[in-house]
C-alpha atoms as one frame of an Amber mdcrd trajectory, in Angstrom:
protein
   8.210 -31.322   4.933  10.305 -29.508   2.623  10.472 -25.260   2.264   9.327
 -25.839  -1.213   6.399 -27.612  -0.726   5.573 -25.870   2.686   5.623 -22.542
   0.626   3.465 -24.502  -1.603   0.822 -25.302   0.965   0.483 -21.742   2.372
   0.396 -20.781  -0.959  -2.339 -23.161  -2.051  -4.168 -22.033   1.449  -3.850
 -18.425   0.419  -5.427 -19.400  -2.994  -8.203 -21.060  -1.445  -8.763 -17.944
   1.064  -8.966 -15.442  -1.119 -11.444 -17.616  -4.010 -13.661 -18.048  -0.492
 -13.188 -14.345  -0.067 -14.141 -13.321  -3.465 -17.251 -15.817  -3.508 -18.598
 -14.594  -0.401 -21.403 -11.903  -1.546 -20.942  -9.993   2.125 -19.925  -6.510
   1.378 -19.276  -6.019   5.224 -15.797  -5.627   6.595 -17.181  -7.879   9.431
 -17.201 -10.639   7.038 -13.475 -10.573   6.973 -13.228 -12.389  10.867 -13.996
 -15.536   8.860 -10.765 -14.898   6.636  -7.393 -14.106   9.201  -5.208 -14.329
   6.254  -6.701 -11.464   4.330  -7.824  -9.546   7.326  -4.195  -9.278   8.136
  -3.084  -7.884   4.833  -6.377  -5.479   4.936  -5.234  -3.926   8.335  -1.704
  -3.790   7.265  -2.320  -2.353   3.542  -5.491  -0.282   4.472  -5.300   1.490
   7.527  -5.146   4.949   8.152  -1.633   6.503   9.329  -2.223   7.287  13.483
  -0.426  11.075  12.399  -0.171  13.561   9.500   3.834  14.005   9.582   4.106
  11.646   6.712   2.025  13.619   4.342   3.879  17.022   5.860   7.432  15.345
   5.116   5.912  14.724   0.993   4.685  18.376   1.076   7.748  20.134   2.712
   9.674  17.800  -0.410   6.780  19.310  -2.941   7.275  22.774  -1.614  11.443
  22.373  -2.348  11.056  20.982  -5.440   8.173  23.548  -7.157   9.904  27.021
  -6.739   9.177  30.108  -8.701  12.096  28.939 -11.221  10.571  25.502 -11.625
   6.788  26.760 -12.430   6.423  25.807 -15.631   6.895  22.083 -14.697   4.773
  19.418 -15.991   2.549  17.759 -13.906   4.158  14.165 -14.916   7.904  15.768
 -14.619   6.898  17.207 -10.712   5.499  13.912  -9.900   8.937  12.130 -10.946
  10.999  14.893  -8.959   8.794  14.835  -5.747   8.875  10.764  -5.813  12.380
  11.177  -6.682  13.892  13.321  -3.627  11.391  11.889  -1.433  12.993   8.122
  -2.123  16.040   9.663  -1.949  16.058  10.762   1.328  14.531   7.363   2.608
């Protein structure tokens, strides 16, 4: 078998998961033992961070950014800045 049709076949099983998914009616994370494909990506995409130091880093960068010079900032312009430094220092 070939990468491009192996890709193809996880692809086309992901498909098929996710339809099965969305026509189950279960609204119970339970329900998602009988999917391992998207239970994986909820654990990874949806669960909590164990500590707060994360959030502390974003308002440390928030707290540099919005001095008393820089008070008059728009909401949209802080946003920018804050994502800005904070992908910066990545």
């Amino acid at each position: 078998m070939n990468e491009s049709s192996s890709h193809s076949t996880v692809s086309d099983a992901v498909t098929s998961e996710v339809d099965n998914y969305l026509a189950c009616n279960s609204t119970d994370t339970t329900s998602l033992t009988a999917f391992p494909r998207l239970a994986s990506a909820f654990r990874k995409y949806f669960a909590a961070l164990p500590s707060s130091a994360a959030v502390e880093r974003l308002f440390s960068t928030a707290e540099q950014i919005l001095t008393a010079r820089r008070c008059k900032m728009s909401d949209t312009l802080f946003e920018q800045a804050v994502f800005l430094r904070y992908k910066l220092k990545e």
